[in-house]
C-alpha positions in Angstrom: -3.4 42.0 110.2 -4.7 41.6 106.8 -3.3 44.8 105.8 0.1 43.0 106.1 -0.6 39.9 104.4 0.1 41.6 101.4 3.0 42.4 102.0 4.1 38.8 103.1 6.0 36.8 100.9 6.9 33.1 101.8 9.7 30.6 101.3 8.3 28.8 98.7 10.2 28.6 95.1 8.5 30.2 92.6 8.3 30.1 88.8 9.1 33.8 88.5 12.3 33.4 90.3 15.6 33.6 88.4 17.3 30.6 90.0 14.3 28.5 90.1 15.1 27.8 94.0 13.4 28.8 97.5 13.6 32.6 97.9 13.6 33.8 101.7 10.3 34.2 103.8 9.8 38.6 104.7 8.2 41.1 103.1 7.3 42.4 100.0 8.9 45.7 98.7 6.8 48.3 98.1 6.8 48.3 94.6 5.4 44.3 94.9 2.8 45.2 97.5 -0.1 46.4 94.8 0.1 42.1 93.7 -3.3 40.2 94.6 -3.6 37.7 97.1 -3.4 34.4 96.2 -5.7 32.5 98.4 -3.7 29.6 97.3 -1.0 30.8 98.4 0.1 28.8 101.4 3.2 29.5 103.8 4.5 27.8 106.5 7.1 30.0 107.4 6.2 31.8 110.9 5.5 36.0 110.8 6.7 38.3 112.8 4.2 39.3 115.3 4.6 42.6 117.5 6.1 42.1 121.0 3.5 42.6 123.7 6.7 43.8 125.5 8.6 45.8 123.5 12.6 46.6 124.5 12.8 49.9 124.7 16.1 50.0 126.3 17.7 48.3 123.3 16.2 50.7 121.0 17.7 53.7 123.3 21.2 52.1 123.0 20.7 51.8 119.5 19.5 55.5 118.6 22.5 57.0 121.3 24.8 54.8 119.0 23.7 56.2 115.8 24.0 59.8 117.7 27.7 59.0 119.1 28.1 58.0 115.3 26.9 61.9 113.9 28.9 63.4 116.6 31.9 62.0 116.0 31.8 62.8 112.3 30.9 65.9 112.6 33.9 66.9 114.9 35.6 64.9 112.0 34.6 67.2 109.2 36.1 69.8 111.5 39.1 72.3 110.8 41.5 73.3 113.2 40.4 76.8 113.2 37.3 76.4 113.9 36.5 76.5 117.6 34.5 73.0 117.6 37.8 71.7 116.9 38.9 71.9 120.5 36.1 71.8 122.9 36.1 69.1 125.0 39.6 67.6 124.1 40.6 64.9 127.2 43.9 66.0 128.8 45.5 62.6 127.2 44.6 64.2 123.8 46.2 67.9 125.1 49.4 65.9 126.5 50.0 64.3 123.3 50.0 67.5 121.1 51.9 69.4 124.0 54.8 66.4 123.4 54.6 66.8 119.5 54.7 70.2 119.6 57.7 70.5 122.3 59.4 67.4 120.1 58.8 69.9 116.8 60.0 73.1 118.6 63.3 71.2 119.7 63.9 69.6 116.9 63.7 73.5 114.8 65.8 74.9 117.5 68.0 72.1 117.1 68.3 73.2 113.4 68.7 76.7 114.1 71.3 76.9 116.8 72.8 74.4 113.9 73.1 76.9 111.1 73.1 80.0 113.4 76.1 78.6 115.9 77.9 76.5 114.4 80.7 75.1 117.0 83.2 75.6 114.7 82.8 79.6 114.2 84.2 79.4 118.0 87.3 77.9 116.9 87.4 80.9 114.5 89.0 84.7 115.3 86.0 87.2 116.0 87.7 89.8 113.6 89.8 89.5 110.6 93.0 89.1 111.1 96.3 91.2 109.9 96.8 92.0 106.0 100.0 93.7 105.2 99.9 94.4 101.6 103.5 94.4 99.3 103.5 96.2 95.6 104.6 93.9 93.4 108.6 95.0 94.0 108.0 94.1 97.5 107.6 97.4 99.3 105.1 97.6 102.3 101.8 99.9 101.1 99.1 99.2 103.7 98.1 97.0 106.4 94.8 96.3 108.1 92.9 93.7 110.3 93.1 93.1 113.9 96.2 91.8 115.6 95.5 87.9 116.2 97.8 85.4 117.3 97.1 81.3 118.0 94.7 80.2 120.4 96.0 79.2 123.6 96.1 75.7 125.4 94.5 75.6 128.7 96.7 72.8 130.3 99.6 74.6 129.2 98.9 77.6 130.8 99.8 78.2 134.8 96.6 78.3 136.8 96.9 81.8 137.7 95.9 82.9 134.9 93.2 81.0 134.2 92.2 82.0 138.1 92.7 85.7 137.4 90.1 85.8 134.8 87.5 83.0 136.0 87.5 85.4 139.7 86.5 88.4 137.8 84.3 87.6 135.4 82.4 84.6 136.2 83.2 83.0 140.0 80.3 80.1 139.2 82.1 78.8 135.8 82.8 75.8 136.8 79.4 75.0 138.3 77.0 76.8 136.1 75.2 75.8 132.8 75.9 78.4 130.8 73.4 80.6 132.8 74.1 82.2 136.3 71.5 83.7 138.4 73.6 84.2 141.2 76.1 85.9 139.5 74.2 88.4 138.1 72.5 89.1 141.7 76.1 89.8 142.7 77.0 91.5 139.9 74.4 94.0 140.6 74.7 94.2 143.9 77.9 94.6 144.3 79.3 96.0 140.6 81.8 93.5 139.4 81.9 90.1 138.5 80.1 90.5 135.9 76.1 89.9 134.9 77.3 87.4 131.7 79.2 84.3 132.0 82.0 83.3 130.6 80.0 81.3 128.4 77.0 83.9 127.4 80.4 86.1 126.4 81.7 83.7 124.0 78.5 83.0 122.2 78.0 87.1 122.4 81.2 88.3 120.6 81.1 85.2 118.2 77.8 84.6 117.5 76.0 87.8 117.8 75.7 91.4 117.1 76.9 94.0 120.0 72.7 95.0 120.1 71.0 96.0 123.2 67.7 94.0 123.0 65.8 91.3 124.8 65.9 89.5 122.1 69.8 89.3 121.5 69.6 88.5 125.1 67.4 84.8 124.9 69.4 84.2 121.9 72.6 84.7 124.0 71.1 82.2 126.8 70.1 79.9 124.1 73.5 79.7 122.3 75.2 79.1 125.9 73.0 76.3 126.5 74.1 75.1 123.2 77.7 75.4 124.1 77.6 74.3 127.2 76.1 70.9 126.2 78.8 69.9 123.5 81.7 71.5 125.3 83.9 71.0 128.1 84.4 73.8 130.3 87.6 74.2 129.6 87.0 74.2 125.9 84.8 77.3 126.1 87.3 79.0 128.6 90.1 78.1 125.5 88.3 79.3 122.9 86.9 82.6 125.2 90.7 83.5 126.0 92.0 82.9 122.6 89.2 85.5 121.0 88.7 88.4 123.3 89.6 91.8 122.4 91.7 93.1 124.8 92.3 96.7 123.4 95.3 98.1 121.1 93.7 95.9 118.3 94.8 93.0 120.0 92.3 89.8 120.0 93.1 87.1 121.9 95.5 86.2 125.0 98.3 85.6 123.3 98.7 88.8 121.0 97.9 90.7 124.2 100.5 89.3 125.9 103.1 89.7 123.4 101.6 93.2 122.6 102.0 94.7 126.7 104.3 92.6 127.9 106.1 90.6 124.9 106.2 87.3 126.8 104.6 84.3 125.8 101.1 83.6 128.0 102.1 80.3 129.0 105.0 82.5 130.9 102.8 85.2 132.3 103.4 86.4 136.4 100.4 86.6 138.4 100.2 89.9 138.4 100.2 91.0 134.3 97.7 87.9 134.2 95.4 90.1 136.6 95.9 93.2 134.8 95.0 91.5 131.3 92.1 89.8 133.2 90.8 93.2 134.3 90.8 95.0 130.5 87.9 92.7 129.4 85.3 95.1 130.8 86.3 97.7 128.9 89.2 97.5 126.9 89.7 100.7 125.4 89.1 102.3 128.6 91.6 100.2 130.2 94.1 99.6 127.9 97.5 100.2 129.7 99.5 101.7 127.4 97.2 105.0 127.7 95.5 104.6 130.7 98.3 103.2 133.1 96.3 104.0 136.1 93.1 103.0 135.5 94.4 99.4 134.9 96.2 99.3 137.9 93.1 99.8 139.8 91.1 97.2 137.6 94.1 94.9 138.3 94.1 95.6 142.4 90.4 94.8 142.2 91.1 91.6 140.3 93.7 90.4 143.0 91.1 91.3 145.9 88.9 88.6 143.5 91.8 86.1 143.9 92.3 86.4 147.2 88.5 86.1 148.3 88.1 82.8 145.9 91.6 81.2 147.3 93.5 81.6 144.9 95.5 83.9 146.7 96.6 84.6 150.2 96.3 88.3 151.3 100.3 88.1 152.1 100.8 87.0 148.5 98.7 89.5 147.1 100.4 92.3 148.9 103.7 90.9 147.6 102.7 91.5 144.1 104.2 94.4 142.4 102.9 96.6 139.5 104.0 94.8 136.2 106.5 96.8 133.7 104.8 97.5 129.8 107.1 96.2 127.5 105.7 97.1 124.0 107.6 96.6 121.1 105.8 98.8 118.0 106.7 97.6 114.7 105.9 99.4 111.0 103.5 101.8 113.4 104.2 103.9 110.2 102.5 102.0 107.6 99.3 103.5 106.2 95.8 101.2 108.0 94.1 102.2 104.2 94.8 103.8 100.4 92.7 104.3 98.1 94.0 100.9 96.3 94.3 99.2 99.5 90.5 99.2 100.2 89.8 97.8 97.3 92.2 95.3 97.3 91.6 94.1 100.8 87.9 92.5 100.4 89.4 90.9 97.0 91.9 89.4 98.8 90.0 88.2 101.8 87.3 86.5 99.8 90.0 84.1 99.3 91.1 83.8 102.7 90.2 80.9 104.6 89.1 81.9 108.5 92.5 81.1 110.6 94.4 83.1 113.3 97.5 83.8 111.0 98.7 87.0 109.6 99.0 87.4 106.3 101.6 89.4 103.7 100.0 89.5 99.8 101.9 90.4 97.0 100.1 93.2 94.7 99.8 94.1 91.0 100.4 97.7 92.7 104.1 99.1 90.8 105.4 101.4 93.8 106.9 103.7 91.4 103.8 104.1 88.7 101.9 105.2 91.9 104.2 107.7 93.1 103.9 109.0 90.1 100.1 109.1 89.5 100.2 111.1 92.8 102.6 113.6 91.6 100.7 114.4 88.9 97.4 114.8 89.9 98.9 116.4 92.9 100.0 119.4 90.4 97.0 119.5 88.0 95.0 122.8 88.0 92.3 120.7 89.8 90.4 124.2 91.4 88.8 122.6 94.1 87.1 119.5 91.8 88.1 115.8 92.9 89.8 113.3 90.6 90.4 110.0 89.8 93.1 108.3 88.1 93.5 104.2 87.4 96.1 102.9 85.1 96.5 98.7 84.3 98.2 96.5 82.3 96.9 95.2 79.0 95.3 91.9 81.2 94.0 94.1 83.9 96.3 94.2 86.3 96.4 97.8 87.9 99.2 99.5 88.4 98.2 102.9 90.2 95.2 103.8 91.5 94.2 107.3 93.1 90.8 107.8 94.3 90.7 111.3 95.3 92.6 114.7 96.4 93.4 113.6 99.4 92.8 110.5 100.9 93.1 111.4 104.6 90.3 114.2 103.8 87.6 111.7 101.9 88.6 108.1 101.8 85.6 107.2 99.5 86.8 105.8 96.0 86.3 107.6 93.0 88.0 105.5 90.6 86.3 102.0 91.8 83.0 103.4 93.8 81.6 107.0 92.1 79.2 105.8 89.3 79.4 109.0 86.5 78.5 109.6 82.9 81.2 108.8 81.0 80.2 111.3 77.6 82.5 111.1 74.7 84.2 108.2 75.5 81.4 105.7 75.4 80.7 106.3 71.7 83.9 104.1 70.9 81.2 101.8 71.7 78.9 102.8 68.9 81.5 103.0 66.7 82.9 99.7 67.3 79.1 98.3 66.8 78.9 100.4 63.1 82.3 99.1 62.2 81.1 95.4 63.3 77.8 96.1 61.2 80.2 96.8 58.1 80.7 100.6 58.4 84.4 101.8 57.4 85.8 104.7 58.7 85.8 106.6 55.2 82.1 106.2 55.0 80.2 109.7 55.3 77.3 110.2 57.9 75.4 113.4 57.7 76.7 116.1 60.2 73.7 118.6 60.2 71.7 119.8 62.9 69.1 117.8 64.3 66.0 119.6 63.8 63.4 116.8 63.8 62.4 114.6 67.3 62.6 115.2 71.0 65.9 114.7 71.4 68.4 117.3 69.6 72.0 117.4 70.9 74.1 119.8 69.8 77.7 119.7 68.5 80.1 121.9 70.9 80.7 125.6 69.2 78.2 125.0 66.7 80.1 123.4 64.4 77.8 121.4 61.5 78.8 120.3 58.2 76.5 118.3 55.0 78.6 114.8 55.5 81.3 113.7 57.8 83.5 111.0 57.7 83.0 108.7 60.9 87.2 109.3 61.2 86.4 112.7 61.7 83.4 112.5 63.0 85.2 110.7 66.0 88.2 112.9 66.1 86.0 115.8 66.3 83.3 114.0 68.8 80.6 115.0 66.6 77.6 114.8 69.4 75.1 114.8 65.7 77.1 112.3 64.0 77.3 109.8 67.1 73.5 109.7 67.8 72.9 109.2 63.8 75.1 106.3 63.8 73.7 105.0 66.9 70.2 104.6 65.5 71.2 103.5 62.3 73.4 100.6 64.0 70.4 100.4 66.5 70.9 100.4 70.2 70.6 96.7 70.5 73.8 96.1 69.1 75.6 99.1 70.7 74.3 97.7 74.3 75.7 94.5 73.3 79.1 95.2 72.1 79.4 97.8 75.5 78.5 94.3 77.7 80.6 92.5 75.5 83.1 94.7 76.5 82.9 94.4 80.1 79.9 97.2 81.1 77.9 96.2 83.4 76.3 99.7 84.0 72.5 99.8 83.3 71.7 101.2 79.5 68.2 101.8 78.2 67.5 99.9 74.9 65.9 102.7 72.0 67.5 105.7 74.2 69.2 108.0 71.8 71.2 110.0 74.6 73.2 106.5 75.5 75.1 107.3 72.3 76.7 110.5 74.3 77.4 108.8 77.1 74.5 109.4 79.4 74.7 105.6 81.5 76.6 106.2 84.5 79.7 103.9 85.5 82.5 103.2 87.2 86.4 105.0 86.0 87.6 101.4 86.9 84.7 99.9 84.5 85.2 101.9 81.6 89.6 101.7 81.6 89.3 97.8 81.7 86.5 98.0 78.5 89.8 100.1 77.2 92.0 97.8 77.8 90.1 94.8 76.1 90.4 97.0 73.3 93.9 97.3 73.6 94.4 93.8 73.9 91.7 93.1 71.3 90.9 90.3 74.0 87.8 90.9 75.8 86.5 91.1 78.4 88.9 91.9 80.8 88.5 91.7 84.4 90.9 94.3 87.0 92.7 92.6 89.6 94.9 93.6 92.0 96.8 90.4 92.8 98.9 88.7 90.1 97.3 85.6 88.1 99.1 82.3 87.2 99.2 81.2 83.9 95.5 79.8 82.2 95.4 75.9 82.6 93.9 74.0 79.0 90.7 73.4 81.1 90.2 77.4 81.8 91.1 78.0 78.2 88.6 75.5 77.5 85.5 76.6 80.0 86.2 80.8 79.7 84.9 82.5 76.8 87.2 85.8 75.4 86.0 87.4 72.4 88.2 89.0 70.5 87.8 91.8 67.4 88.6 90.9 63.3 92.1 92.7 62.1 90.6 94.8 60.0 87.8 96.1 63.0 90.7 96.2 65.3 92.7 98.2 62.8 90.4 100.7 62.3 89.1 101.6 65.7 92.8 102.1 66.5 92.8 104.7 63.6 90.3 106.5 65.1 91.9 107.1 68.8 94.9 108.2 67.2 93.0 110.2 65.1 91.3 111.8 68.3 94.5 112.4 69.8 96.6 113.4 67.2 94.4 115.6 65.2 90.7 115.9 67.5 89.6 116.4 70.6 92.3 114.9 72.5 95.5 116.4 71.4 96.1 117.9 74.8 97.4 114.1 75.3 99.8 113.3 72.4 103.1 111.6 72.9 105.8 111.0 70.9 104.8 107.4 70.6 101.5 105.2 69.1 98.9 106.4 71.5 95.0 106.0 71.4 92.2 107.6 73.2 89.2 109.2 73.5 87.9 112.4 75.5 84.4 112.3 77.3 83.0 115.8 78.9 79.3 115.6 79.8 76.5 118.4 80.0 77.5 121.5 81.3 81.1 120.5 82.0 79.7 117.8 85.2 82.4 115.4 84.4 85.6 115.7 82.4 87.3 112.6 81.2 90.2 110.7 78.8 90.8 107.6 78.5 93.2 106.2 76.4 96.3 103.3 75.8 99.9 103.5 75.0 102.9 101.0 75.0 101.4 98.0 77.8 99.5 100.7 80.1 95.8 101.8 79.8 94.8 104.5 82.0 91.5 106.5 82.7 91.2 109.8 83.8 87.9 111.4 85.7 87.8 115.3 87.0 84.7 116.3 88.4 82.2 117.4 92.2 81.5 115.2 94.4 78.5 117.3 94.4 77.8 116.7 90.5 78.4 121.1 90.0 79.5 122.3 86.7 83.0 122.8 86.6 84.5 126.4 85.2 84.6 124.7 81.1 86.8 121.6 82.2 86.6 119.4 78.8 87.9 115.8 78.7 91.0 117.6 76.6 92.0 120.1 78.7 92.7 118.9 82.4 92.6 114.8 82.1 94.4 114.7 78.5 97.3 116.7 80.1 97.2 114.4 83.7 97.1 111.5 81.2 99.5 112.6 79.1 102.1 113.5 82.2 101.2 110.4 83.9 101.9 108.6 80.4 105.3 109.8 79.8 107.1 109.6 82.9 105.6 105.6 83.6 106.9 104.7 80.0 110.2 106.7 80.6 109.1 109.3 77.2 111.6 112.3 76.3 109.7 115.2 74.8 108.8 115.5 71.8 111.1 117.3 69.1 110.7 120.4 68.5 110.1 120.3 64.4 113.1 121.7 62.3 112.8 125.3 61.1 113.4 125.0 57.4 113.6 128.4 54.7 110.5 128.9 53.2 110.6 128.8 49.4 108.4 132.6 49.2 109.0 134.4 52.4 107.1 137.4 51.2 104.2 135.1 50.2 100.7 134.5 52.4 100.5 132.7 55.3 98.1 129.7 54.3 96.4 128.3 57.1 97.1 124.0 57.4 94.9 122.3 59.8 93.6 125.0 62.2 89.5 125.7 60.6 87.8 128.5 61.4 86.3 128.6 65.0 88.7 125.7 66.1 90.6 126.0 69.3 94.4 125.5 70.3 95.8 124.7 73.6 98.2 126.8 74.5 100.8 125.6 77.4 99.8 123.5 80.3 97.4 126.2 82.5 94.2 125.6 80.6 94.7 128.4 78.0 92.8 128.4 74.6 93.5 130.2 71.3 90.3 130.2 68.9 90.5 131.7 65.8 87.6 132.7 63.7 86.6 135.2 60.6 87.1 138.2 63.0 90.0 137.9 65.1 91.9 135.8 67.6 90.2 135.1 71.2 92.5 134.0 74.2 90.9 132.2 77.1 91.8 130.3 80.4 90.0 127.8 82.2 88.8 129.2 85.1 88.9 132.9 84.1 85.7 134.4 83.5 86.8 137.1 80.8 89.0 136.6 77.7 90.6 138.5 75.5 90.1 139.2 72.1 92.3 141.0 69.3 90.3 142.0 66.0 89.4 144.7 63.6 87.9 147.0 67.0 91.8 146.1 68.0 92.3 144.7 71.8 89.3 144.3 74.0 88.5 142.7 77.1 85.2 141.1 77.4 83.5 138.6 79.6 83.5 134.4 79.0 80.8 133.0 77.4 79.1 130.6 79.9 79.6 127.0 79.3 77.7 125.3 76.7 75.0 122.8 77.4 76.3 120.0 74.9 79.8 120.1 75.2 81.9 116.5 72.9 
């Protein structure tokens, strides 16, 4: 043991040690155990000797300690995707989880059947109800929605009736929770009764889609459950009679009622109560008013399901007779949709709260103004093209609206849905940028071909010229001019004073063709941009139902911009100067008017668009298709429809015919005023076109593929040029 003595420290103090007391008897470190051994060195404290017996069960215990101690943080340092995670788990610890998780998946359902089925969407009608739509004089125009009535009152209603539907469509109601098993046994094996309760019906036609699906079919015995455990049964039976569809466009008990029998429900015999009980299997198929004697059987098999429940004796049930229709149409001739009604309606509706009442709104629509709009554009040349026509007050109230030909034929939208170029008329957006920038419409802008970069309009018949003045160069819808303005403005501020404006329509930034029109929008869209113009007010929003007067704190909070006097001025200059002397004189009235014509490549759309006295109104011809039309320009067809339209809503005579005065050298030439060589003159209404150039007269028609042409070779009949690619 003398190999240990050095090791072997005692418990006497020593001058080495920092506190000068007794440090503890034990061993040395390590480090220490190289000292000498002090012979002197004498120590009474006892050593540990080795045990002649060692425990070797106490050093087990300890060792399966320490390995308990590395197994358990090794599980630990564990994920829960890692397999170790749940080996061995005690069925305490699986129970535990199994209640958390159950806990968690109630508490989610909870939260959806929350959000998802809400109980007060059942105390709501399954389809929007009635709309009847006035124009502002009064006058019915349209009327849409299902035919809904108020919800009926089970304690005020005689049992029968609440018997007659409870025997045919679930027997169990009153004993069920929301789920029957029986019921659908019998409902399969015999073929009535019904495989749905009462209550899996409500939560289907208020809750949930009309799918086929397994699915829609657990969320339909989930949303039962749901019901069933916060309402009374009769509570669900209310709210299931008060929103069925029971054909006709009649939802709920009490508009059937009225509708076949015009009594009240609470006063219904058992016998119509049976025959409205047995339509809810299929209404349309049953509905008595065209199928008489299918619901009679429906109704005889509903009384055998009285009479095998109780709830009627077979003598009473023989005694019943066949119950008399009694229905009472009212304004069956009233148009379901117009083309202004269908955009009207979801307006209107977004306002609406959810309630079983009919409603009767009062339009911006003037009865008269859209008699008119269809009269015209019922007698424009239209050769099979479609058209759209929208005309509004100065605030953006509209006024007329026609969509289409024919709205019986195609009841899709043209003036508020079909997205089209617009052309020439969106550069009164680039002109009202330059004129913004400090351009003045006497300043020049060279009109030259564009010989230089990729993109190189052309001007329509080839007409050039060294420098234009931007009046002119609007008048004449210089194609050249507009797209040398355009980037000399830049197409920042030309996108900015269009969504200024009101556009919403998508418009590449640096795009050169914008300039002629090339970002499709809406008619609708582009008028109201018109009409902020008009009103130098902008922008201006189209409604369809009056607005009350702006409070201070809406004056306040909404932003209108408006133009200077002098830039409002002088765009006006311009669209007279398009319609009096340009492009658009196919439009001119004997009043201030303003417009501008738009025709895109190869004669796809045709517009004009313009204002005069408190009207704006927009004009579109054009293919549903997006096929060139036989040279249709935005100053043949729409100017005239506008122009038409124009004088019979503002009450217009014709113009004067000018006053022949004597001409001071009768014999002397004939000097030509305003018409320039290769210019062209409308002639009547019928599309027909008199150009004049160094050689002769031509005479054209829209439509007509030859022309006719009287020059030095004398009278000659030759073929139409075909239309140009870059018409203004």
């Amino acid at each position: 043991m003398a190999l240990f003595d050095r090791f072997w420290k005692g418990s006497k103090g020593s001058a080495d040690s920092d506190d000068g007391g007794d440090a503890p008897a034990g061993y040395y470190p390590l480090y220490e155990s190289m000292r000498p051994i002090d012979p002197d060195d004498e120590d009474d404290a006892p050593r540990p000797r080795a045990s002649a017996t060692p425990d070797f069960d106490a050093w087990d215990a300890k060792l399966a300690g320490i390995d308990e101690a590395l197994e358990v943080e090794e599980r630990r340092r564990l994920r829960w995707w890692q397999q170790g995670y749940w080996r061995d788990r005690s069925k305490l610890w699986w129970a535990g989880r199994g209640i958390i998780a159950g806990l968690a998946l109630f508490v989610v359902l909870i939260g959806w059947l929350t959000v998802t089925a809400p109980l007060s969407k059942s105390l709501e009608p399954i389809a929007p109800p009635q709309v009847t739509l006035l124009s502002r004089d009064g006058t019915p125009i349209a009327r849409q929605g299902a035919v809904v009535e108020a919800p009926v009152k089970l304690a005020d209603l005689p049992p029968h009736v609440s018997q007659a539907f409870i025997a045919i469509e679930d027997r169990r109601f009153y004993t069920h929770w929301g789920i029957d098993p029986r019921g659908i046994a019998r409902a399969v094996w015999t073929g009535y009764g019904g495989g749905s309760t009462i209550t899996q019906q409500l939560a289907k036609f208020t809750f949930l889609t009309p799918e086929q699906s397994l699915s829609r079919k657990a969320r339909e015995a989930l949303i039962a459950f749901w019901l069933e455990a916060w309402l009374t049964k009769d509570e669900i039976l209310e709210r299931y009679l008060s929103n069925a569809y029971f054909g006709d466009n009649q939802y709920g008990l009490r508009a059937a009622s009225l509708h076949y029998f015009y009594r009240q429900p609470e006063n219904l015999k058992p016998e119509q109560a049976a025959m409205l009980a047995g339509l809810l299997q299929a209404p349309s198929r049953y509905a008595p008013t065209r199928h008489y004697d299918r619901a009679k059987k429906r109704m005889d098999l509903v009384i055998g399901a009285m009479v095998e429940e109780g709830y009627l004796t077979e003598a009473a049930a023989r005694a019943l007779p066949d119950p008399r229709l009694d229905v009472r149409r009212r304004d069956d001739n009233l148009p379901t949709g117009t083309y202004f009604a269908d955009w009207a309606l979801p307006l209107a509706r977004e306002g609406m709260d959810a309630s079983y009442s009919r409603a009767v709104l009062t339009t911006t629509l003037d009865s008269r103004l859209q008699a008119l709009a269809s009269r015209v554009v019922a007698r424009a040349p239209l050769r099979g093209a479609q058209v759209a026509l929208v005309a509004m007050r100065r605030n953006g109230e509209v006024v007329a609206m026609v969509g289409g030909r024919d709205y019986a034929t195609s009841s899709f939208n043209r003036a508020t849905q079909a997205r089209r170029q617009p052309g020439s008329t969106f550069k009164t957006f680039v002109y009202l940028a330059a004129l913004e920038a400090g351009w003045e419409p006497d300043d020049t802008i060279p009109n030259t071909e564009i010989t230089q970069g990729s993109y190189r309009p052309k001007n329509a018949a080839g007409r050039y010229s060294d420098q234009i003045t931007l009046e002119d160069a609007f008048a004449s819808s210089s194609n050249v001019a507009a797209v040398r303005l355009f980037q000399a403005v830049g197409s920042d501020k030309v996108i900015a004073k269009a969504r200024a404006l009101g556009i919403t329509a998508e418009m590449a930034e640096g795009d050169p063709s914008l300039a002629l029109g090339t970002s499709a929008m809406t008619l609708i869209e582009l008028t109201a941009a018109y009409a902020g113009i008009a009103a130098n007010q902008f922008p201006v929003e189209p409604h369809a139902f009056a607005r009350g007067e702006q409070g201070w704190w809406e004056w306040l909070t909404t932003r209108k911009d408006s133009f200077s006097r002098g830039e409002h001025e002088d765009i006006e200059t311009m669209l007279r100067a398009a319609i009096n002397r340009g492009t658009g004189r196919g439009a001119v009235l004997p009043i201030a008017n303003y417009g501008k014509t738009g025709t895109t490549q190869d004669y796809r759309d045709a517009l004009f668009v313009g204002y005069a006295g408190d009207l704006v109104v927009g004009v579109w011809i054009g293919n549903d298709d997006n096929a060139p039309m036989q040279r249709v320009t935005g100053g043949s067809t729409p100017a005239r429809i506008w122009r038409d339209f124009m004088a019979g809503a503002l009450k217009l005579e014709a113009a004067p015919r000018p006053k022949v005065t004597a001409s001071p050298d009768p014999q002397g030439p004939v000097q030509p005023l305003d018409i320039a060589q290769g210019a062209e003159i409308p002639v009547g209404e019928n599309g027909a076109r008199l150009r004049i150039d160094g050689g002769g007269v031509t005479l054209s028609q829209e439509g007509v593929p030859v022309e006719v042409r009287l020059g030095e070779e004398g009278l000659v009949v030759q073929p139409a040029p075909s239309p140009s690619a870059t018409p203004p």
